[in-house]
C-alpha positions as CSV (number, residue, x, y, z in Angstrom):
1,X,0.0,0.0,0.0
2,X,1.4,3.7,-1.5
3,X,0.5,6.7,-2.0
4,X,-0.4,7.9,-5.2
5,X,1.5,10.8,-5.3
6,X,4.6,9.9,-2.7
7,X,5.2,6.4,-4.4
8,X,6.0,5.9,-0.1
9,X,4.2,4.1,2.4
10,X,1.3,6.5,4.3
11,X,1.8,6.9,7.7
12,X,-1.8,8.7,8.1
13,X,-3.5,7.1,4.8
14,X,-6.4,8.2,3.2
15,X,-8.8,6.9,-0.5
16,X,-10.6,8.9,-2.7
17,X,-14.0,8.4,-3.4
18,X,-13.5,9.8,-7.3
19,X,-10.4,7.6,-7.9
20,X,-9.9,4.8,-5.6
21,X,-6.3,6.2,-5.0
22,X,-4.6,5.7,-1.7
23,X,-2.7,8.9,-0.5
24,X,-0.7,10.2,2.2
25,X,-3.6,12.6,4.0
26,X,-1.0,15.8,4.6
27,X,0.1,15.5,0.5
28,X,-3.7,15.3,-0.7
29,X,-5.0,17.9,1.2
30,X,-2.1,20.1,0.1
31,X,-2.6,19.2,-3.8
32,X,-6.8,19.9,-3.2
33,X,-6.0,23.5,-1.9
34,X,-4.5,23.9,-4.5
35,X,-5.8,22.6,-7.7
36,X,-9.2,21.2,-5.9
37,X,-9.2,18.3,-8.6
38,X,-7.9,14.6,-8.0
39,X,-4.5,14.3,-9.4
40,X,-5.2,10.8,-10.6
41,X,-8.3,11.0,-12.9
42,X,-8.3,15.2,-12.9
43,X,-11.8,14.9,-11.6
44,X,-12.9,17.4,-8.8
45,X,-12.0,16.9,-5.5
46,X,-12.7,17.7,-2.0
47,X,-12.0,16.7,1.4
48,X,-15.3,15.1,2.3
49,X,-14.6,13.0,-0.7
50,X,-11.4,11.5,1.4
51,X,-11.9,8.5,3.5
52,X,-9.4,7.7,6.6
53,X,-8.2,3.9,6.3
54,X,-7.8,2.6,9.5
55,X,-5.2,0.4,10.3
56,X,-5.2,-2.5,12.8
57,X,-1.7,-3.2,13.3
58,X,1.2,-0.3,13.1
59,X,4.2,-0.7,11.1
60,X,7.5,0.2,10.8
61,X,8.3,2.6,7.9
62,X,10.6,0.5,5.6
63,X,14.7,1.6,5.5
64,X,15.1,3.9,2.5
65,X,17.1,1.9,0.0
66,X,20.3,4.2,0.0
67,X,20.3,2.7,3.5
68,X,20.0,-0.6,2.8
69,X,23.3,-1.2,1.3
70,X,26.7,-2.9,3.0
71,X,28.6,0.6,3.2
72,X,25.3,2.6,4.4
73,X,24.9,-0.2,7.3
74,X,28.4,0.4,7.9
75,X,28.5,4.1,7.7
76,X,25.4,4.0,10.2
77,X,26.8,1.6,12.8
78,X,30.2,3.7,13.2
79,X,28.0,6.6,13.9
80,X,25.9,4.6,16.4
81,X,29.4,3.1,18.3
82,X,30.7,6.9,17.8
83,X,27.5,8.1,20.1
84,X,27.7,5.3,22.4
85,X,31.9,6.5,23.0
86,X,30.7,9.6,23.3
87,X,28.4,8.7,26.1
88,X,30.6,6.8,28.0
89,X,32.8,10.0,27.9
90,X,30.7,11.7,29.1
91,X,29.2,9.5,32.1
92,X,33.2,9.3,33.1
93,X,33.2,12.6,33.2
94,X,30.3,12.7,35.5
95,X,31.4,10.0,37.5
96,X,34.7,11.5,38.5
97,X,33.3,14.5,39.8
98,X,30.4,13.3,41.6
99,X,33.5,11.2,43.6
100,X,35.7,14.2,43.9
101,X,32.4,16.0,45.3
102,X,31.8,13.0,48.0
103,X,35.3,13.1,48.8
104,X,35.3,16.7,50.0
105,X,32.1,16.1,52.0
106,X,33.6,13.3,53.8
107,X,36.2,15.7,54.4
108,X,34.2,18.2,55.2
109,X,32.2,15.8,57.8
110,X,35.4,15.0,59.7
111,X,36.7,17.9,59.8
112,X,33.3,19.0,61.5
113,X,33.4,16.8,63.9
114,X,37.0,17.0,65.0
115,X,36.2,20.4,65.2
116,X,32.5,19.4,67.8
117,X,34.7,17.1,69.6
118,X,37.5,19.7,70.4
119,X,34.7,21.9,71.8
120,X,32.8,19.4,73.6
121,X,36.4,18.4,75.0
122,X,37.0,22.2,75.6
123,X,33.5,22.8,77.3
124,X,34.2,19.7,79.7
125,X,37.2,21.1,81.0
126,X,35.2,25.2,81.6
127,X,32.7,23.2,83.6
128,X,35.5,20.9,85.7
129,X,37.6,24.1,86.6
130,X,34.2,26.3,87.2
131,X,33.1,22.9,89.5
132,X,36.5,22.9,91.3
133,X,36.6,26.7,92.7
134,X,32.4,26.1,93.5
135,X,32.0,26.2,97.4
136,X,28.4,27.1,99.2
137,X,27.5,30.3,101.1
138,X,27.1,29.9,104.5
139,X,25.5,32.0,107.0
140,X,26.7,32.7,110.5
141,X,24.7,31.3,113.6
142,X,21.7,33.8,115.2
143,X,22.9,35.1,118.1
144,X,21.0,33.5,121.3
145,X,19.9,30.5,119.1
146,X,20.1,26.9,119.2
147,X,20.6,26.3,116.0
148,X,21.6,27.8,112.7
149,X,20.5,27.6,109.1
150,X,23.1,27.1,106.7
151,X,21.6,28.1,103.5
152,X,23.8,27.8,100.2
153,X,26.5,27.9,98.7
154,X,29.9,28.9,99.0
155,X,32.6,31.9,98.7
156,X,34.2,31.9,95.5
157,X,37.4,30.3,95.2
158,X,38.9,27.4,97.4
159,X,38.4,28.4,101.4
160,X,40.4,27.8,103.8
161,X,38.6,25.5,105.3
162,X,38.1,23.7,101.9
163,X,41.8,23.3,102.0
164,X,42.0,22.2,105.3
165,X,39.6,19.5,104.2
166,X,41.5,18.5,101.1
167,X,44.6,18.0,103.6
168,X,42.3,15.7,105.8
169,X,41.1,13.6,102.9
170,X,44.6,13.0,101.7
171,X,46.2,11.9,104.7
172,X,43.1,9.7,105.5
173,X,43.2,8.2,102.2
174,X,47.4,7.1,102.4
175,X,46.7,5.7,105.8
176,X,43.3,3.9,105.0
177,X,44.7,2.5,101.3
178,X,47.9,1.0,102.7
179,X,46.3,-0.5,105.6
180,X,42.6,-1.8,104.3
181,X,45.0,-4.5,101.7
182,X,46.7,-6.1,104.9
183,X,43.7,-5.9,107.1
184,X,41.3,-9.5,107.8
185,X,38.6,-9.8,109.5
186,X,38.7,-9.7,113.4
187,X,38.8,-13.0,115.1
188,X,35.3,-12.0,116.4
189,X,33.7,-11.7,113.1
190,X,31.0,-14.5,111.9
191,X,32.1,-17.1,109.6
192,X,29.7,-18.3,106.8
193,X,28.3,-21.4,108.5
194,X,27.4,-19.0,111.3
195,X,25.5,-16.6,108.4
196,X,23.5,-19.7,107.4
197,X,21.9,-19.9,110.7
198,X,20.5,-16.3,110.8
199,X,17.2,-16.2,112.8
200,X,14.6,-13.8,114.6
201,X,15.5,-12.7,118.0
202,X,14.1,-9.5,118.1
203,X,10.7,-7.9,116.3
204,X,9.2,-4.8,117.5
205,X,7.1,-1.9,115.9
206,X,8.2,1.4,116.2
207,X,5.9,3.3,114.1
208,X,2.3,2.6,113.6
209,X,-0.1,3.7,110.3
210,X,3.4,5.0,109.0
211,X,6.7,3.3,107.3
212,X,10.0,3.3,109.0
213,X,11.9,4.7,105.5
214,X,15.4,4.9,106.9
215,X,17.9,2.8,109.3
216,X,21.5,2.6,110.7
217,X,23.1,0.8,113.6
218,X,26.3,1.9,115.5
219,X,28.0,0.2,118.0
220,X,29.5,2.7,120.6
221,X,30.9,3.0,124.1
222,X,28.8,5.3,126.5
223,X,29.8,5.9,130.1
224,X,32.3,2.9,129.9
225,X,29.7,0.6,128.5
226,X,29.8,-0.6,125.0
227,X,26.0,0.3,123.0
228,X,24.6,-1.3,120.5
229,X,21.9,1.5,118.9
230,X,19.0,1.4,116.2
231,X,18.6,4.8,114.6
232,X,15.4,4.9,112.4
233,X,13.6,7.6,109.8
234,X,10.0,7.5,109.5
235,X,7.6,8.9,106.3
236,X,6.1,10.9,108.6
237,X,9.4,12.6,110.1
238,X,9.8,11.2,113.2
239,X,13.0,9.7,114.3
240,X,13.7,6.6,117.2
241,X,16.8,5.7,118.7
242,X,16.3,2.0,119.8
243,X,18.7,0.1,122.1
244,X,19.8,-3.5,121.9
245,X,20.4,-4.1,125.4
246,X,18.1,-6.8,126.5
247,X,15.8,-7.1,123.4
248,X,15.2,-4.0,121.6
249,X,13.6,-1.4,122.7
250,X,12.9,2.6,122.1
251,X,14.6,4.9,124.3
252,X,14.1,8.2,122.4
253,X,12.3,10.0,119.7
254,X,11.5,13.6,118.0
255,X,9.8,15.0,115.1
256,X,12.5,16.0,113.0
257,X,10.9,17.4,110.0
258,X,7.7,18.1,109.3
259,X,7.8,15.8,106.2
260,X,9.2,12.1,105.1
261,X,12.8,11.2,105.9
262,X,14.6,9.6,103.4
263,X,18.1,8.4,105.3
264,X,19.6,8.5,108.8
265,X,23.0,8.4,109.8
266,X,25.0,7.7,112.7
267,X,28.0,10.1,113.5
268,X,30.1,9.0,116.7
269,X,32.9,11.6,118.6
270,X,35.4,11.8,120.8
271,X,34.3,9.9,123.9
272,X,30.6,10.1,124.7
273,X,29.8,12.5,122.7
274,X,27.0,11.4,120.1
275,X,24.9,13.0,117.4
276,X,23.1,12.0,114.1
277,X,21.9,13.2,110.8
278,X,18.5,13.3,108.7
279,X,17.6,14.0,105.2
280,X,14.2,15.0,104.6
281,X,11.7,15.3,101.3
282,X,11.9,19.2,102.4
283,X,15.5,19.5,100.9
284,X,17.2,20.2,103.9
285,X,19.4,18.0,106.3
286,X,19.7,18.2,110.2
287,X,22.2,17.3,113.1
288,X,20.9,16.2,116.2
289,X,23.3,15.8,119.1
290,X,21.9,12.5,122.0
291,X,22.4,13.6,125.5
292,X,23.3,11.2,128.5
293,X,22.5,11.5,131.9
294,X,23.8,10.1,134.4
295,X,21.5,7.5,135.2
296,X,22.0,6.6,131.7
297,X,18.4,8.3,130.3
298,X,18.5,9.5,126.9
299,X,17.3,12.5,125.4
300,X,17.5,14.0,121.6
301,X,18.3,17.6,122.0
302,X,17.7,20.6,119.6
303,X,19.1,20.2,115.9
304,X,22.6,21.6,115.9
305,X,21.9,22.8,113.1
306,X,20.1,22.7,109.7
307,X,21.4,22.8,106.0
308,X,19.4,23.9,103.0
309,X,22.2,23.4,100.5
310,X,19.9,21.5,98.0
311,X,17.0,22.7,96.2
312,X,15.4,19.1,95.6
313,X,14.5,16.4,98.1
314,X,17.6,15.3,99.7
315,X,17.4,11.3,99.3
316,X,20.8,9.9,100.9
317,X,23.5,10.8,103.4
318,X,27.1,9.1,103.5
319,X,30.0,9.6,106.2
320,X,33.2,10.1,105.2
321,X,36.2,8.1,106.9
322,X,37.8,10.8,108.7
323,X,34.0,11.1,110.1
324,X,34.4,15.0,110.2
325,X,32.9,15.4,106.6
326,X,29.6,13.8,105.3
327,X,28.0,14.0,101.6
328,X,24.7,15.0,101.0
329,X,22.7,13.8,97.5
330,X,19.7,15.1,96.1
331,X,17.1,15.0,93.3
332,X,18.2,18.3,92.5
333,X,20.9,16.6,90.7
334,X,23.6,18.3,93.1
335,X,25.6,16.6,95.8
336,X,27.3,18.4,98.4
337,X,30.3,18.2,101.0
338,X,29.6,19.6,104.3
339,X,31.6,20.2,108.1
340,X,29.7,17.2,110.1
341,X,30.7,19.5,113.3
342,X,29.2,22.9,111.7
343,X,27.2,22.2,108.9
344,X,29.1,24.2,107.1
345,X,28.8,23.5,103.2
346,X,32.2,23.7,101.9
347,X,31.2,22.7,98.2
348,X,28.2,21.6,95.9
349,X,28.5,20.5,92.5
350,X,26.2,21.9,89.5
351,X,23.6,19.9,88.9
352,X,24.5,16.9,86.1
353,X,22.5,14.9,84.2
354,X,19.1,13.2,86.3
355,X,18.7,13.3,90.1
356,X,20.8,11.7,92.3
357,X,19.1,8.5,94.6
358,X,21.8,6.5,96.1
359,X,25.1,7.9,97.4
360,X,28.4,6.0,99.2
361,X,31.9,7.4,99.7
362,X,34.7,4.7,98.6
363,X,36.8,3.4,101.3
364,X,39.6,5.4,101.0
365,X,37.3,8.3,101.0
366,X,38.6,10.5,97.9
367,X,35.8,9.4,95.2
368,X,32.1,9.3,95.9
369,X,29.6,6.9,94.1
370,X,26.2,8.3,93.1
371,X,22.8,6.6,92.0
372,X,20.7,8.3,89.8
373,X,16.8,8.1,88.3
374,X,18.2,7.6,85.2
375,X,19.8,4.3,85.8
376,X,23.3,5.5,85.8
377,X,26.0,5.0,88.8
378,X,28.5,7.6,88.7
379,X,32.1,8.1,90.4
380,X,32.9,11.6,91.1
381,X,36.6,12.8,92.6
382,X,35.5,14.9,95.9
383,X,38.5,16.8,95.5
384,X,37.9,18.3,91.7
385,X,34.2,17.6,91.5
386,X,35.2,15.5,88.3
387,X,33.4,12.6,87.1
388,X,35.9,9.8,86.9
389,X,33.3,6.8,85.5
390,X,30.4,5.9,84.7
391,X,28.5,2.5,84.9
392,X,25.6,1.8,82.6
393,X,23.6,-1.5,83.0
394,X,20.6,-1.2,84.6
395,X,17.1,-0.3,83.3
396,X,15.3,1.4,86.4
397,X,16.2,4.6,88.8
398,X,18.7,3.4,91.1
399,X,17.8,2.5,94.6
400,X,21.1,1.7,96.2
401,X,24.8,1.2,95.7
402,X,27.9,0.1,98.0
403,X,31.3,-0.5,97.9
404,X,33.1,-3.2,99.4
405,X,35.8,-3.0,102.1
406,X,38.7,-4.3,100.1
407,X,38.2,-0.6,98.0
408,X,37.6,-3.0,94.6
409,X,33.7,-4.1,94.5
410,X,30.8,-1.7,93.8
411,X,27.4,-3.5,94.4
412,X,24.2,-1.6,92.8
413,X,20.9,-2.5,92.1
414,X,17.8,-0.7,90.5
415,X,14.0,-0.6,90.8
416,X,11.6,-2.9,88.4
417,X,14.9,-5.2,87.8
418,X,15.5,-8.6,90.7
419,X,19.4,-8.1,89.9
420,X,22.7,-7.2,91.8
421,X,25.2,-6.1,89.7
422,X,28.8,-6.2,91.1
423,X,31.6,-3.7,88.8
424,X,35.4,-4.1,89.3
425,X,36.3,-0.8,89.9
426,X,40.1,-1.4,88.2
427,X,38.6,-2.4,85.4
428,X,35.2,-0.2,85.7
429,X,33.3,-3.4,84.2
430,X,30.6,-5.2,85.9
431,X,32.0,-8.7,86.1
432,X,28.7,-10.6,87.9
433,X,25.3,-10.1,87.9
434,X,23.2,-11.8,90.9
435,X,19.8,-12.9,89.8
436,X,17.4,-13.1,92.6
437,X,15.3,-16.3,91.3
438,X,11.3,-17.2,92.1
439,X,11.1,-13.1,92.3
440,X,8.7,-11.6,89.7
441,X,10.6,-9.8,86.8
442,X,9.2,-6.2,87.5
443,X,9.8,-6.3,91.7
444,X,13.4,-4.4,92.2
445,X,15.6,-5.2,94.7
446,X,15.5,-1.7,97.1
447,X,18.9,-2.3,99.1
448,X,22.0,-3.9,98.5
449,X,25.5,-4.0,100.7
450,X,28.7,-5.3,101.9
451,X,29.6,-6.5,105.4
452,X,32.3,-4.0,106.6
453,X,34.5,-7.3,106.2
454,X,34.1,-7.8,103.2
455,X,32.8,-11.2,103.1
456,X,29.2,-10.9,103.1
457,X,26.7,-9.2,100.4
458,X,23.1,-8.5,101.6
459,X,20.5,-7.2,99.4
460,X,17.0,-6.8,100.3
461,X,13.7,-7.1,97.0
462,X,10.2,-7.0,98.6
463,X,9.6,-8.7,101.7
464,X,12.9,-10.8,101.5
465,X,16.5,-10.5,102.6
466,X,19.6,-12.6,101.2
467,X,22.8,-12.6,102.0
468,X,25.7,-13.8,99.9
469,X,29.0,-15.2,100.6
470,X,31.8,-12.9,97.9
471,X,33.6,-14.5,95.8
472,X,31.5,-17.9,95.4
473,X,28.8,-15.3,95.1
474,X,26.4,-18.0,96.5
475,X,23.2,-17.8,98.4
476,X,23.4,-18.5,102.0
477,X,20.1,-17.6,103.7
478,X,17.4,-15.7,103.1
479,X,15.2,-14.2,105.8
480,X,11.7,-13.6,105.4
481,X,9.9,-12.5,108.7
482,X,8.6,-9.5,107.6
483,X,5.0,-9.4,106.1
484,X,5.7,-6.2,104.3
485,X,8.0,-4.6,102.4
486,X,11.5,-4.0,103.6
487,X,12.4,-0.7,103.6
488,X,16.4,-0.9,104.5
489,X,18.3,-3.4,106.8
490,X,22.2,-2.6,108.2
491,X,24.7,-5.3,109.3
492,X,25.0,-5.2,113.3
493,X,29.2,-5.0,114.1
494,X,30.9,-8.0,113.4
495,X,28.1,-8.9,111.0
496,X,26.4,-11.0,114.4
497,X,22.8,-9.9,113.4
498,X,20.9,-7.9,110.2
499,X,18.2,-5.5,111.1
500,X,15.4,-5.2,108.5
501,X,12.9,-2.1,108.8
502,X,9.4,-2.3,107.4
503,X,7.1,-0.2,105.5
504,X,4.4,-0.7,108.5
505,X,6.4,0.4,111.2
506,X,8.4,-3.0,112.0
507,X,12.1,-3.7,112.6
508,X,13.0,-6.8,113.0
509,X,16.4,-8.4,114.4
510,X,17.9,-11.6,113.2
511,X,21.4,-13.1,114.7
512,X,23.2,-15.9,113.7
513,X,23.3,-18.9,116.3
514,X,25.9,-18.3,118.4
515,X,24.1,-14.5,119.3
């Protein structure tokens, strides 16, 4: 099929109805407006005289037949391979610099963040040498009064009392690190066949429609006569001292704050001279001194003194070696060194990360571990208010931490996790984890801690105490009087006895056999 005029195959063909010619429809309707006739038969013509063919398959428009010879193919393959070369070219071309491009933004990229790194580095080191000249202001005692408010924060620059400190803590340390590594246990300390026979000898309730939220125990000679005394913090705010002489009962008690107390601690002098200290939901901490009399009555007098160094709930207290300093934590995210003797502050650090829950001074008394919400244990040096590691591990807010005697072993543990996790502190790795089995998966163990020996780890998770011998870090008793939770428990000296507190007022005493 051709057109008549073309001699070509139509692409858009058309018929006439005077000739029966087949034409290409742009050439036809060309020739009619121009001579109006059809060019076949010279007959007029016009376009409603043109049909449209339809065609049902397409097809390709035949290869001229100056292409169809050997050297046309030729010709026209060369000119394809020459537009295919030159597309390769040019892709090269394209390819090299998007490389060179990449290259310099890798550069680039590197180059930033050596550049963030040096800053962060850089901004690190501002906020250490800021932390190390930060001290608290403290206000001088009212005149006439029996105690005195110490309210923040510090001169600028390092005080002399500050310095006098530092001295303290060095010495302390030297003595207390070359002596703990040759100590052992005093031939009056329990054995672990004695631990396995732990058992009830003492239950009484101090506190009644309220929890006993804090405890400590101190063993201390008082008018020639060696003491064994309870100290405990209720949710309410009211504090008992509770003696051990012939069962255990409560000799003394004040309101110490108007709201919940969240630790107690035990602070022995020279001689008979005794006081102790609480920390309170309303962010401050207090010393109260225990009087004697002569016929051996106690009584708690007026706090010494109160310190409102933290802006945040104050949630532990811990006693340094030399037992004239003590640290202060709070949920303010600060922690604090203070004068046990004047309540002076004599430094607070700025407030890091989450809120601190859990606090502990190391043996040798120069680092401080510190519990936070955020699951994190941290080791700060007291001295330059540095953190010096960090532990990372657990999943909950951390509810307590202590390190062992021998200066190497830091126990923690967390809430909604039944896990003790024990870190080598040479190493800062945790090197066992102590899984508390038949406890339910979400029930966190709330205390954990070390025998001052050494040789015992204790940890408390609901209603149940265990105890651990180190080293085989195997179970070897677990006590379980209390019908409630337990709050805290202490070793008694020479690890003889454990006293649990609960959250319905109880504390209960359990001694090993020979007790």
């Amino acid at each position: 099929m051709f057109c008549a005029l073309s001699g070509e195959a139509p692409e858009d063909p058309v018929v006439s109805k005077v000739s029966g010619s087949i034409f290409e429809k742009r050439l036809i309707l060309k020739y009619i407006t121009e001579n109006g006739r059809d060019p076949v038969n010279g007959e007029n013509l016009t376009v409603d005289d043109l049909l449209t063919i339809k065609l049902s398959n397409k097809f390709i428009k035949p290869r001229p037949p100056a292409a169809s010879s050997i050297p046309n193919l030729l010709q026209t393959l060369q000119n394809e391979w020459d537009a295919v070369m030159l597309e390769t070219y040019q892709l090269k071309q394209q390819y090299h610099k998007s490389r060179q491009e990449l290259s310099n933004a890798l550069y680039e990229n590197d180059a930033a963040k050596r550049v963030i790194a040096r800053l962060l580095q850089e901004r690190d080191e501002a906020r250490a040498a800021l932390a190390s000249v930060k001290t608290t202001y403290t206000a001088s005692a009212p005149s006439g009064g029996d105690s005195m408010d110490i309210d923040q924060a510090v001169p600028e620059g390092q005080s002399a009392q500050l310095a006098v400190a530092f001295g303290k803590l060095d010495a302390t340390s030297n003595v207390l690190s070359s002596v703990r590594r040759k100590r052992k246990p005093a031939a009056s300390w329990v054995v672990t066949d004695q631990v396995r026979t732990l058992a009830q000898i003492a239950n009484v309730t101090v506190a009644r429609a309220t929890s006993v939220t804090a405890l400590d125990v101190l063993g201390h000679t008082i008018a020639g006569e060696e003491r064994e005394l309870l100290l405990t913090g209720e949710s309410k705010g009211k504090v008992n001292i509770l003696d051990r002489k012939d069962g255990v009962k409560s000799i003394a008690s004040v309101t110490a704050h108007k709201s919940g107390i969240n630790d107690v601690l035990w602070r022995a002098g020279e001689g008979d001279e005794l006081s102790f200290l609480t920390a309170s939901v309303d962010k401050s901490v207090k010393c109260w001194s225990v009087e004697w009399s002569e016929g051996a009555d106690v009584r708690i007098g007026k706090a010494k003194y109160t310190v409102r160094t933290h802006s945040g709930s104050v949630t532990a207290l811990t006693l340094h070696p030399t037992g004239d300093y003590f640290v202060s934590a709070s949920l303010d995210a600060t922690w604090a060194l203070h004068d046990v003797h004047s309540g002076q502050t004599l430094m607070r650090s700025t407030p890091v990360g989450s809120g601190y829950t859990a606090a502990s001074i190391h043996p040798d008394g120069l680092l401080v571990g510190l519990g936070r919400t955020d699951s994190l244990v941290t080791l700060w040096d007291i001295k330059s208010q540095t953190s010096v590691g960090q532990f990372e591990g657990h999943q909950g807010a951390i509810t307590s931490i202590s390190f062992s005697e021998n200066g190497y072993y830091l126990a923690t543990c967390a809430s909604g996790e039944p896990v003790v996790k024990i870190w080598d502190l040479r190493k800062l790795i945790c090197f066992k984890t102590i899984e508390l089995d038949g406890v339910a998966p979400d029930v966190g163990v709330s205390n954990v801690r070390f025998d001052y020996s050494g040789q015992f780890l204790a940890a408390t998770c609901g209603s149940e105490l265990r105890v651990y011998n180190v080293k085989p870090w195997e179970q070897l008793c677990s006590v379980t009087e209390h019908s409630d939770i337990i709050t805290d428990f202490r070793f008694g000296p020479d690890a003889k006895y454990v006293v649990t507190s609960g959250s319905k007022g109880s504390v209960i005493v359990d001694g090993v056999a020979s007790e």
